[in-house]
C-alpha positions as CSV (number, residue, x, y, z in Angstrom):
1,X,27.1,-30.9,0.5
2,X,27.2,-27.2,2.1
3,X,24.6,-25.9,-0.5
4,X,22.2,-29.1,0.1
5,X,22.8,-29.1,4.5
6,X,21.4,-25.0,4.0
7,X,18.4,-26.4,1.8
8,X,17.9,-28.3,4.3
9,X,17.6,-26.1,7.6
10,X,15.7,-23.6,5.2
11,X,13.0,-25.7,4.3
12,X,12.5,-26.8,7.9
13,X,13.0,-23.3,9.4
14,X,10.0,-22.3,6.4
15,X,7.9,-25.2,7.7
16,X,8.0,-24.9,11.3
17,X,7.6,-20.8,10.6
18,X,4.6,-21.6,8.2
19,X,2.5,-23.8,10.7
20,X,1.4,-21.2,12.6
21,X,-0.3,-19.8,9.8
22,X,-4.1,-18.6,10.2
23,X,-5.7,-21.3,8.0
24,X,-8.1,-19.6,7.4
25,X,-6.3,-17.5,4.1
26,X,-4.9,-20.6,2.8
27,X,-7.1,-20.9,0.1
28,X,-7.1,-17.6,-1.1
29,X,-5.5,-16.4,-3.9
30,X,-1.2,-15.3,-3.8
31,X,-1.7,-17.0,-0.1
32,X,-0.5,-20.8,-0.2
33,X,3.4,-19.5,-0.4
34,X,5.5,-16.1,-0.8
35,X,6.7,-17.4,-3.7
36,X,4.1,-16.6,-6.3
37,X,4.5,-13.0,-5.3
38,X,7.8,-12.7,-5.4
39,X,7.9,-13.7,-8.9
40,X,5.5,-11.0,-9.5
41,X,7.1,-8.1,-7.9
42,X,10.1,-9.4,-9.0
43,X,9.0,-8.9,-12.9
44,X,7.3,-5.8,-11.8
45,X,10.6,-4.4,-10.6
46,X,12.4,-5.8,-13.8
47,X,10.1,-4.3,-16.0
48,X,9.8,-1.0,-14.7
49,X,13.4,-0.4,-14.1
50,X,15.1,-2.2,-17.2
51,X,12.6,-4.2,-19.8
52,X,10.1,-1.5,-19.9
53,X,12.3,1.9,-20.3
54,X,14.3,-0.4,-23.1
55,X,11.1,-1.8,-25.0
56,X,9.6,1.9,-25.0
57,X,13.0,3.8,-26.2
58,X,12.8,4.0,-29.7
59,X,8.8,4.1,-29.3
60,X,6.6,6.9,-28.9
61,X,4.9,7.6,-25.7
62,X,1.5,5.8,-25.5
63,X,-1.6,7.2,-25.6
64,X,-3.1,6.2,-22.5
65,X,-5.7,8.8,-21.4
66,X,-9.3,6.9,-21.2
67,X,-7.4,3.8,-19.5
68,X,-5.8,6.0,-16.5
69,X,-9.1,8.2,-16.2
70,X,-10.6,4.5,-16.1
71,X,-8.3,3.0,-13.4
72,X,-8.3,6.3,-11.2
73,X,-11.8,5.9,-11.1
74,X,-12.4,2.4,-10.6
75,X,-9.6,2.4,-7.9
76,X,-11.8,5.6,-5.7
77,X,-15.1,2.9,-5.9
78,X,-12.3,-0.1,-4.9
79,X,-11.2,2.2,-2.1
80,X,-14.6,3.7,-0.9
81,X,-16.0,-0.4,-1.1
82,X,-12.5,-1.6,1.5
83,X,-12.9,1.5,3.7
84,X,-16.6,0.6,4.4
85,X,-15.5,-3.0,4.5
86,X,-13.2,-2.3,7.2
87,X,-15.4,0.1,9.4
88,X,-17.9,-3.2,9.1
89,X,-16.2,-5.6,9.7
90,X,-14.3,-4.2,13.2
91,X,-13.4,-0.4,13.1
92,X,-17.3,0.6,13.4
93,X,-18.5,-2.3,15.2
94,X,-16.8,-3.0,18.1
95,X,-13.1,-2.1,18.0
96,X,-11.8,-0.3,20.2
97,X,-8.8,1.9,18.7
98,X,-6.2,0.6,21.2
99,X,-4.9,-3.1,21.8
100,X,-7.5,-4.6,19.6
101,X,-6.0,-8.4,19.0
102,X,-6.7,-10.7,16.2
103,X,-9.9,-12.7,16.2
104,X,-9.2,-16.0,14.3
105,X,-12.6,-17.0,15.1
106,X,-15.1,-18.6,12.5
107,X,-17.5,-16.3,12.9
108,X,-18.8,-13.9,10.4
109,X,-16.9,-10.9,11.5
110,X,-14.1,-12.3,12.1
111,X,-14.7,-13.9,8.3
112,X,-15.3,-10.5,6.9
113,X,-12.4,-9.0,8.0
114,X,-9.6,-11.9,6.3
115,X,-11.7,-11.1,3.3
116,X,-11.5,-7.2,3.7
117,X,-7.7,-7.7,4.7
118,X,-7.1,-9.8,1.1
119,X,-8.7,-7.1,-0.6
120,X,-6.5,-4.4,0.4
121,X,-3.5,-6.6,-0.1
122,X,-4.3,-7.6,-3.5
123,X,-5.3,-4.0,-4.4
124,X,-1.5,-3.3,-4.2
125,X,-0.9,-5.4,-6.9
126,X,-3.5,-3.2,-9.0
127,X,-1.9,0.0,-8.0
128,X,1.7,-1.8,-9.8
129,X,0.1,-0.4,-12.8
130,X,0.5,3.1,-11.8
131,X,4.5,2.9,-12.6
132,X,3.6,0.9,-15.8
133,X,1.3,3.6,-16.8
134,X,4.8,5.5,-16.3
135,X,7.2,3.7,-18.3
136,X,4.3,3.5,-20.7
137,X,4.2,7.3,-21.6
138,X,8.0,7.1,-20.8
139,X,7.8,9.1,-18.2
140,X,10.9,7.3,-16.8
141,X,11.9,10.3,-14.1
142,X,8.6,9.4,-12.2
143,X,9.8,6.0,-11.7
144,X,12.1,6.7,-8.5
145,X,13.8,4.6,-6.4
146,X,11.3,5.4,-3.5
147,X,8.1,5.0,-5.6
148,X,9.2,1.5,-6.6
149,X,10.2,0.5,-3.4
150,X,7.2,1.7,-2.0
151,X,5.0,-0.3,-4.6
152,X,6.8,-3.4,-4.1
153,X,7.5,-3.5,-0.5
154,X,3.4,-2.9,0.7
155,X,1.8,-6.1,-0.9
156,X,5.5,-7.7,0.4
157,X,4.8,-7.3,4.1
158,X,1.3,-7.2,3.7
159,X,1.5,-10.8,2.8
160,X,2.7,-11.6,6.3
161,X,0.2,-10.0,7.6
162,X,-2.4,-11.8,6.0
163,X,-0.9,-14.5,6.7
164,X,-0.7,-14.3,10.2
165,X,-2.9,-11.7,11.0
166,X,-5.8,-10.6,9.3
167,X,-7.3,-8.2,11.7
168,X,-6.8,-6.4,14.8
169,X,-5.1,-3.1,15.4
170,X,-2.9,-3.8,12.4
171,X,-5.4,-3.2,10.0
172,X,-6.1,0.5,11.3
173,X,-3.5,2.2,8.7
174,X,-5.3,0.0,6.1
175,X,-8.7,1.1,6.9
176,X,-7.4,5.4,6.7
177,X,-5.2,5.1,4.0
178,X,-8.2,3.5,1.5
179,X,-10.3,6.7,3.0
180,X,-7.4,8.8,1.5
181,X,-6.8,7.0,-1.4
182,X,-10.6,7.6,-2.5
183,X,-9.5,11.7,-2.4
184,X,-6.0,10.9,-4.0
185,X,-6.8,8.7,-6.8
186,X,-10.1,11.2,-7.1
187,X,-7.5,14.2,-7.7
188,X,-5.4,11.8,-10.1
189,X,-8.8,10.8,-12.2
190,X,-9.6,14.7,-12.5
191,X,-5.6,15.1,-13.6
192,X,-5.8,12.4,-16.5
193,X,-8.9,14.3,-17.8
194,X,-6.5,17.1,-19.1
195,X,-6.1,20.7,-19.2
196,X,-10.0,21.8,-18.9
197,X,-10.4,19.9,-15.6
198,X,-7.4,21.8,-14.2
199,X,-9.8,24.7,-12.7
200,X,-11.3,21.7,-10.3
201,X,-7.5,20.7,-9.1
202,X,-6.7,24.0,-7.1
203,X,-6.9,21.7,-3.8
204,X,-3.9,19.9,-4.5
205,X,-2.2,21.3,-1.4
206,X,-5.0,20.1,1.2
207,X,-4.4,17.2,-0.4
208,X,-0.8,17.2,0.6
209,X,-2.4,17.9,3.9
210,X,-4.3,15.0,4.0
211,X,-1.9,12.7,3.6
212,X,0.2,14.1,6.2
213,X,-2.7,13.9,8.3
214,X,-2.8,10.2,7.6
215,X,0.6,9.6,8.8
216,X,0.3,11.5,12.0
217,X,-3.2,9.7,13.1
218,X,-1.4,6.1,12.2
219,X,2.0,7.2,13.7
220,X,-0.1,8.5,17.1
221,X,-1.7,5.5,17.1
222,X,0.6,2.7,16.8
223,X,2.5,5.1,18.7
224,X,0.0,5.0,21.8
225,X,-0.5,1.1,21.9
226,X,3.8,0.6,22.8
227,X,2.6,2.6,25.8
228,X,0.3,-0.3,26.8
229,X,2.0,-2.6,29.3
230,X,-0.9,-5.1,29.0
231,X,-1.5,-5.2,25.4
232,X,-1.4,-9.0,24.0
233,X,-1.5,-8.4,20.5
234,X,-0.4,-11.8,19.1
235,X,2.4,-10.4,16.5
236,X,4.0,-7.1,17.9
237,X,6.8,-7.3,14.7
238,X,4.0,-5.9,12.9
239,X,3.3,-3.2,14.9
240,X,7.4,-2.1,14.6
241,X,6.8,-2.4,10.5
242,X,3.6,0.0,10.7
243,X,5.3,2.7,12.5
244,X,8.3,2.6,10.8
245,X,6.6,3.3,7.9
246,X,4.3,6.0,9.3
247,X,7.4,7.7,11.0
248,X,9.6,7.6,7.4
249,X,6.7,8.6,5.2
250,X,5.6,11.6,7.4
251,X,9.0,12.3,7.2
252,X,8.9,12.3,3.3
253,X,5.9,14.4,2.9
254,X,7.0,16.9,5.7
255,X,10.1,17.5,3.7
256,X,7.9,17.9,0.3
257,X,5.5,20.4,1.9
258,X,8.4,22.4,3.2
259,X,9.8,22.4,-0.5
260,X,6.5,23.2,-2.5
261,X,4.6,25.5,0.1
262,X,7.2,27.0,2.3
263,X,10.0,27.7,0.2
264,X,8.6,27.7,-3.5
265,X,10.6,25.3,-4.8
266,X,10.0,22.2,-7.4
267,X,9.2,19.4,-5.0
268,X,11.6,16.3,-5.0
269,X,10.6,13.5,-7.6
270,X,10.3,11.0,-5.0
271,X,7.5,12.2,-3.0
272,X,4.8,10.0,-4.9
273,X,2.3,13.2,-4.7
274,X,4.5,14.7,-7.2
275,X,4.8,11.7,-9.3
276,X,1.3,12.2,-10.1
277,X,1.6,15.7,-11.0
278,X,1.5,16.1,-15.0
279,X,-0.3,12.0,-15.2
């Protein structure tokens, strides 16, 4: 009786949460209801962490070399097409880099951004095969607590914002970090191509840099919009979620450049640039 009253009051709570949904991503696909991606990220998590490591333990290492040379590279041209997409359809033509709200307009702007905004959040569930390409070639220290959390919780959250809104100043982070990821995954292409591409790798640190840089720019500017007492941006919870992660991320890469640059040392496994380091 307990367990059917709480069914209850769930379902309703889900429905009266769900009908203000922008209806305008309700046909597109992993959008209808959480639940197909949860039972995605769930077997991700399960087979990275236990049915992967168990399948491959008696197994040698696969060779996966053309595939991840492959996927680095076809992930810089996905990442070069969503950062133009974004610039497009708001960032270069008309936004203006401080409370810019969500249009849930028809028009074809408005349109192109909810497209732009699906892309990016189904390109996290293509970047899930970066820890598979880990437990693959069993390297099973490279999948940390932090790098799958990091992989599972992005397309998580960036379902609700999809959902609710697809545009706006929340899309800012998504628009730098695909710039960055065209130099990252660039660097991890080059790294999968072996030992005689290594002489082309000696800017591994600016690329450290980089992606400090793109924390501080989203942290500064999520950071500047609380400061506007006028802003109507119609779901502020997402604005907390951005800048958390912007604040804990810079913090994570701070802490690995004062490890590899300052003091010498072997970086911590958990900072994802690191992960990358021998792929």
């Amino acid at each position: 009786m307990v367990f059917s009253d709480l069914t209850s009051r769930t379902v309703r709570f889900y429905d009266n949460w769900i009908k203000d949904a922008d209806p305008r991503v309700e046909d597109l696909f992993l959008m209808s209801s959480p639940l197909p991606q949860t039972v995605i990220l769930g077997l991700y998590v399960y087979f990275v962490t236990s049915l992967g490591p168990k399948l491959m333990e008696n197994r040698k290492p696969f060779e996966l070399k053309k595939a991840m040379i492959t996927y680095n590279f076809l992930i810089v041209l996905f990442s070069v097409y969503m950062c133009y997409e974004f610039v497009m359809s708001g960032w270069g033509t008309g936004y203006s880099f401080g409370c810019d709200i969500v249009d849930y307009s028809q028009t074809p702007k408005a349109l192109r951004m909810v497209h732009t905004c699906w892309l990016y959040y189904f390109s996290k569930f293509i970047e899930l095969l970066d820890t598979v390409f880990f437990v693959l070639r069993k390297k099973n220290s490279q999948v940390t607590f932090l790098h799958v959390f990091h992989h599972t919780i992005m397309p998580w959250t960036w379902w609700f914002g999809v959902k609710f809104a697809a545009g706006g100043l929340g899309t800012f982070h998504a628009m730098v970090n695909s710039a960055v990821h065209v130099v990252m995954y660039t660097y991890y292409g080059l790294c999968a191509m072996g030992p005689a591409y290594q002489k082309y790798l000696w800017w591994k640190k600016h690329l450290t840099s980089l992606q400090l840089v793109q924390f501080v720019i989203v942290t500064i500017h999520m950071g500047h919009i609380f400061l506007m007492e006028d802003c109507k941006y119609q779901y502020p919870i997402f604005m907390y979620i951005i800048m958390s992660y912007g604040c804990i991320f810079l913090l994570l890469f701070l802490h690995f450049w004062y490890c590899a640059y300052t003091k010498g040392q072997r970086p911590p496994k958990t900072i994802r640039s690191e992960n990358y380091k021998n792929k």
